[in-house]
C-alpha positions as CSV (number, residue, x, y, z in Angstrom):
1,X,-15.6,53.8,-11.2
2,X,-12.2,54.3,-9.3
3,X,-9.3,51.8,-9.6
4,X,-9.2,49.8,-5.6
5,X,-6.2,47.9,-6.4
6,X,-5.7,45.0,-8.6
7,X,-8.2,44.0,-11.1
8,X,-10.3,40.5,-10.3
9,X,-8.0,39.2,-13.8
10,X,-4.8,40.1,-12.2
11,X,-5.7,38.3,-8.9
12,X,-7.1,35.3,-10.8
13,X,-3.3,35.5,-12.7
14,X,-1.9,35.7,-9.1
15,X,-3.7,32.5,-8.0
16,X,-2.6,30.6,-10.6
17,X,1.2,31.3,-10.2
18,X,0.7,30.2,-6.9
19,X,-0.9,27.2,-7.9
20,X,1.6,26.1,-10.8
21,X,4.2,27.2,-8.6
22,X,3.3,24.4,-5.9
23,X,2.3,22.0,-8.6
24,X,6.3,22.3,-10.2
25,X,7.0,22.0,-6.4
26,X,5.3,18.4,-5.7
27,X,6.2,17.7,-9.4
28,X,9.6,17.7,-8.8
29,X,9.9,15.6,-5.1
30,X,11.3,12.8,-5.4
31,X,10.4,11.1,-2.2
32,X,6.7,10.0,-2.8
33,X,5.3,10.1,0.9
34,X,6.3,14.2,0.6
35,X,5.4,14.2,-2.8
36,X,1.6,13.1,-1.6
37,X,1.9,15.3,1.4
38,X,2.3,18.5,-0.8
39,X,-0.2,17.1,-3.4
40,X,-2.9,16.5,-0.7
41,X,-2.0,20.1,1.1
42,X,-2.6,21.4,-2.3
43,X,-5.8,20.2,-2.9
44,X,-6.8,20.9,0.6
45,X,-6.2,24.4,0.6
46,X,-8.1,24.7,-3.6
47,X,-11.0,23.1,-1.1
48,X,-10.7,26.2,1.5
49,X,-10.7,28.5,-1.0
50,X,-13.7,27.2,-3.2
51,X,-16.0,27.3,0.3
52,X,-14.7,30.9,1.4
């Protein structure tokens, strides 16, 4: 079998730094309207990506 890129563990790693990565970002607004906005974006796109 021949190497086509990135293995499916090293995108699932990438995924998750993207996740935690806008989870410190909600995490740390301060305002909480923003802070839901971000949360609810985040959850919205997990949504997208579980149906594609």
């Amino acid at each position: 079998m021949v190497d086509m890129g990135m293995t499916t563990d090293k995108q699932f790693n990438g995924f998750l730094r993207f996740l935690l990565d806008a989870l410190k970002d909600a995490m740390e607004e301060k305002e909480s309207e923003k802070k839901d906005e971000k949360l609810t974006k985040i959850a919205e796109n997990l949504q997208k990506t579980l149906e594609d």
